[in-house]
C-alpha positions in Angstrom: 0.0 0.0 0.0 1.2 3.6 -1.0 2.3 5.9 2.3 0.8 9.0 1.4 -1.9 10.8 -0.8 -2.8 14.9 -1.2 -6.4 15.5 -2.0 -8.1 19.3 -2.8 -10.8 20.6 -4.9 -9.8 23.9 -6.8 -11.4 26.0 -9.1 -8.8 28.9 -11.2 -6.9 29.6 -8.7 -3.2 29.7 -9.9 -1.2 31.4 -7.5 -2.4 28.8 -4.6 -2.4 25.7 -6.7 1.2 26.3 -8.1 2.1 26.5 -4.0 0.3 23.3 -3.8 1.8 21.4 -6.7 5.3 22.8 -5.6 4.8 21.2 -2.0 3.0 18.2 -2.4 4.4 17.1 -6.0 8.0 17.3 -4.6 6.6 16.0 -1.2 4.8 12.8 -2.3 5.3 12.7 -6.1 2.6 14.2 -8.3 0.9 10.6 -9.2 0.0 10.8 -5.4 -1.7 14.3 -6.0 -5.5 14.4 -6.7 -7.0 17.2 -7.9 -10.8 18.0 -8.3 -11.0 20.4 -11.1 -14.5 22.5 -10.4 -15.2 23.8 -13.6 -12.7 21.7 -15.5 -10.7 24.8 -16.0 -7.8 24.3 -19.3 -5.5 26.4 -16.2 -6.1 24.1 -13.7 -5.3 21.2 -15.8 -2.2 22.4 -17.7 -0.6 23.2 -14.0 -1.6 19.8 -13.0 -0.2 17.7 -15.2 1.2 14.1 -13.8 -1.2 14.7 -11.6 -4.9 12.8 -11.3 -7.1 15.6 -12.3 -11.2 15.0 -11.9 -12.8 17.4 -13.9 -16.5 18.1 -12.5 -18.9 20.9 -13.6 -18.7 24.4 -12.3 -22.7 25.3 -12.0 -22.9 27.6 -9.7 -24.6 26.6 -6.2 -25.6 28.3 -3.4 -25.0 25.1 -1.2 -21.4 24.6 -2.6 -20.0 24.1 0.4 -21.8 21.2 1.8 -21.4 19.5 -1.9 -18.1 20.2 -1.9 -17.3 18.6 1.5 -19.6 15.6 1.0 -17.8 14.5 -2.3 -14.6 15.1 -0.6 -15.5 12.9 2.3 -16.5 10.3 -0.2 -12.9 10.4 -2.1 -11.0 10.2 0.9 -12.9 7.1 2.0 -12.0 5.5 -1.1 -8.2 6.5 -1.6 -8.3 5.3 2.2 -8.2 1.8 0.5 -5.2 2.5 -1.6 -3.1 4.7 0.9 -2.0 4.8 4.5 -2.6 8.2 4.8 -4.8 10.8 2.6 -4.3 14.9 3.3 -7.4 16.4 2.4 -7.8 20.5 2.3 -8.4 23.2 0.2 -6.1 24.7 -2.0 -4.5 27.4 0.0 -4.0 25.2 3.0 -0.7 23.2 3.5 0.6 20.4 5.6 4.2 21.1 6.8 6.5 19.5 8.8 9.2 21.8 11.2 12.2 21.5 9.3 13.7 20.8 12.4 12.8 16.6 12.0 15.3 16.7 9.7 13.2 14.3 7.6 10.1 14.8 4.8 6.7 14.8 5.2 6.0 11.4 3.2 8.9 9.8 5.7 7.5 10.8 8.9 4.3 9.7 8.0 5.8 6.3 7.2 6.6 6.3 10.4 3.1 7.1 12.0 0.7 4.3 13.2 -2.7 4.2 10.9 -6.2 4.4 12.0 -5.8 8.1 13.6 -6.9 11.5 13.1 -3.8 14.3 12.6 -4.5 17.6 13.4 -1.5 20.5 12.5 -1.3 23.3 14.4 -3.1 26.2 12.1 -0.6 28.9 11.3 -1.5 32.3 9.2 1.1 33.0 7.2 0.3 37.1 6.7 2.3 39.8 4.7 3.8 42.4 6.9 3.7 44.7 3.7 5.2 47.3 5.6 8.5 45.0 6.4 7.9 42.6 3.3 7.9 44.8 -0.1 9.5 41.5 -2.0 7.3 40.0 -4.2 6.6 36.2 -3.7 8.3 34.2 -6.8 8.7 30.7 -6.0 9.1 29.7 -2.7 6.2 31.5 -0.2 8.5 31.4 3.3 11.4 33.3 2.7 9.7 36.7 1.2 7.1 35.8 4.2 7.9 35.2 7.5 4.9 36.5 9.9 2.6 33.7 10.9 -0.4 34.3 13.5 -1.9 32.0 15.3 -5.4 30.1 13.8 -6.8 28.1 15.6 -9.9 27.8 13.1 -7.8 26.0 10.6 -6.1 23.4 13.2 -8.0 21.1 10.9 -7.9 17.4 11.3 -7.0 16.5 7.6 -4.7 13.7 8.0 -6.5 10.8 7.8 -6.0 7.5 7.8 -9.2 6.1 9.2 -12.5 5.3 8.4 -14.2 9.1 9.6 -16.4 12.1 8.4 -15.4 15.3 8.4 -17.5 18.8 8.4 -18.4 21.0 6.2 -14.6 23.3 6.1 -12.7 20.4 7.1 -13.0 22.1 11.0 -14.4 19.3 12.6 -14.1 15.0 12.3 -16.0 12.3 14.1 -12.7 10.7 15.4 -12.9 11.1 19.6 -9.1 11.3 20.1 -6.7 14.4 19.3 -3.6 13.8 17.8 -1.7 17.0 17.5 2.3 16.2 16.7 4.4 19.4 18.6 5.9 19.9 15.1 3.3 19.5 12.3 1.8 23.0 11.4 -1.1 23.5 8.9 -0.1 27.1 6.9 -3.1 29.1 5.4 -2.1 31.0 2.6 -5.3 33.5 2.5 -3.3 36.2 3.2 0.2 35.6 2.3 0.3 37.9 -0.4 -1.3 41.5 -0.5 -1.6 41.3 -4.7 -2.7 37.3 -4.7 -5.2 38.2 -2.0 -7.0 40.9 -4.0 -7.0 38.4 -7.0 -8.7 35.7 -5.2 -10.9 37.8 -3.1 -12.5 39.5 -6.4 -13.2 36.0 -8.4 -14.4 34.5 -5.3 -16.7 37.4 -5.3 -17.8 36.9 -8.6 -18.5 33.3 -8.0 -20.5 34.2 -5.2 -23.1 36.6 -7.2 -23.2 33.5 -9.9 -25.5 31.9 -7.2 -27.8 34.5 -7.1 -28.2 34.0 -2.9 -27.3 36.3 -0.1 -25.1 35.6 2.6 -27.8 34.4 4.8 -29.1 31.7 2.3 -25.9 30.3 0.7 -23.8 27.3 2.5 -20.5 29.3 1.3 -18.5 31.2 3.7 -18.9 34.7 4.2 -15.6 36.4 3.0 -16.6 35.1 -0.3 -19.7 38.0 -0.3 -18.2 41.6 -1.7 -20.3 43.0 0.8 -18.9 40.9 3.8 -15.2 41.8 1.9 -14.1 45.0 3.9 -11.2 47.2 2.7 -8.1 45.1 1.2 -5.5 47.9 2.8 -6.8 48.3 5.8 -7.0 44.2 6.6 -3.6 43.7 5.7 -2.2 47.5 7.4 -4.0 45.8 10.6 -1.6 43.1 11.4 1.1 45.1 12.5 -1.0 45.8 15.1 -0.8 42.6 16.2 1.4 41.7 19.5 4.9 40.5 18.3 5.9 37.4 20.1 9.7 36.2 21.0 10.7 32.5 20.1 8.7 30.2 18.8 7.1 28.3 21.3 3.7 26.9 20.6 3.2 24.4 23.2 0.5 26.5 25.0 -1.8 26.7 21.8 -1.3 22.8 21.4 -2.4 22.4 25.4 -5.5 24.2 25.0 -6.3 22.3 22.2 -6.0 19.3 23.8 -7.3 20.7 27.6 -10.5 22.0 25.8 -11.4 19.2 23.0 -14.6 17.7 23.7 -17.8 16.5 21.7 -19.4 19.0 19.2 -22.7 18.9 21.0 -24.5 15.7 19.8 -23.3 15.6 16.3 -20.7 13.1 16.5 -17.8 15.4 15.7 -15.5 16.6 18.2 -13.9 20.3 18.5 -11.6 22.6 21.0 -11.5 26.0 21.8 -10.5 28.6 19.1 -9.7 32.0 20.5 -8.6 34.9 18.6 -5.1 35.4 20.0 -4.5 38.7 18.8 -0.5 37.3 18.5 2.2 37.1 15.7 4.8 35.3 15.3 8.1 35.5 12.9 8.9 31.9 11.6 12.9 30.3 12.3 14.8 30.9 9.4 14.6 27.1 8.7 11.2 27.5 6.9 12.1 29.3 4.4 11.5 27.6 1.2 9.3 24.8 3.1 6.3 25.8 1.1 
């Protein structure tokens, strides 16, 4: 049985998906990679190439969302029978092991007992565009260096067991955390002031396509122009948040783990996820890890 497999769902957006290919194609090898292509976009499928690419239609839906997720569930289930392990996100999330391990991301996992839940420590990675005027070629970390704390997207998205997850990939039915001090989940949103206001005006676009309001689609509100705010002004705000020395993110990991319980009656499980309000700059041994 094959070690490793990277799953996503993706719909013309280049910037991310080149950072994804870059990572998990060198990671695992790009026959591991799976791609759903929403919309079966020529872009998407060019950049994927070695790849397995599943083109599905792009009809616009005001319940995308909870499609997306259920179709997602259903492919990690089945590549479960093929793989130890299956990494399933979206596109501008990325599964990274500290540098520090000295080894890659497909050889730890080799090393990791099946049947569990992983869930990486979510990291921000945020441009400081008042400290980071380089623009982002290749390699992401490197130009980028500012992470905040996010505790929203401490997902549980290595799997390797027979489990649902929710809508967003926040939440599985699995009743055990398993958070390794030195796996890390990076969230690209806002990695890149120029990328950011790229994204942010096809997502919108895609949103009016569905013809709902916030209120009555199952797609997340940043994807609304009117829920949007001012691009500046979010990315001018995070130098207001409270510079932290070292690197130390034991305590986050201990309140995950002090504070998980049952999601209600649901069957999934969660922790706490405060708004710390922190930053962090990254070791120089990150850069060029994604």
């Amino acid at each position: 049985m094959q070690t490793v497999a990277a799953l996503t769902m993706v719909r013309d957006d280049a910037f991310f998906l080149k950072a994804w290919l870059r990572h998990y194609g060198e990671q695992l090898g790009r026959e591991n990679c799976y791609i759903v292509n929403h919309g079966r976009g020529e872009e998407v499928a060019d950049l994927a190439q070695g790849c397995n690419v599943i083109g599905i239609p792009g009809d616009p839906h005001k319940n995308f969302d909870m499609k997306r997720w259920r179709m997602l569930n259903n492919f990690v289930m089945g590549l479960r029978c093929y793989y130890n392990h299956v990494i399933v996100g979206d596109v501008d999330e990325l599964v990274v092991l500290d540098p520090a391990q000295g080894l890659g991301l497909r050889d730890w996992l080799e090393t990791v007992p099946a049947n569990r839940v992983l869930t990486p420590l979510g990291l921000e990675v945020i441009h400081r565009i008042d400290v980071e005027p380089e623009a982002i070629q290749t390699s992401i970390l490197g130009p980028r260096r500012h992470v905040r704390p996010a505790p929203h997207y401490s997902k549980p998205c290595v799997v390797s067991t027979g489990t649902k997850i929710a809508r967003g990939g926040h939440f599985a039915q699995y009743g055990k955390l398993h958070a390794p001090d030195f796996l890390y989940l990076f969230h690209l949103k806002f990695c890149d002031f120029p990328a950011y206001v790229e994204a942010m005006d096809r997502r919108n676009e895609v949103s009016a396509a569905t013809g709902a309001s916030v209120k009555e689609a199952a797609i997340g509100r940043h994807w609304f122009a009117e829920a949007r705010g001012e691009d500046r002004a979010v990315f001018e705000a995070f130098e207001q948040l409270e510079m932290q020395e070292g690197f130390d993110l034991s305590p986050l990991r201990q309140r995950m783990e002090e504070s998980f319980r049952p999601r209600g009656d649901t069957g999934f499980y969660e922790f706490e996820r405060p708004d710390y309000g922190t930053q962090y700059v990254l070791p120089e041994r990150f850069s060029g890890a994604i």
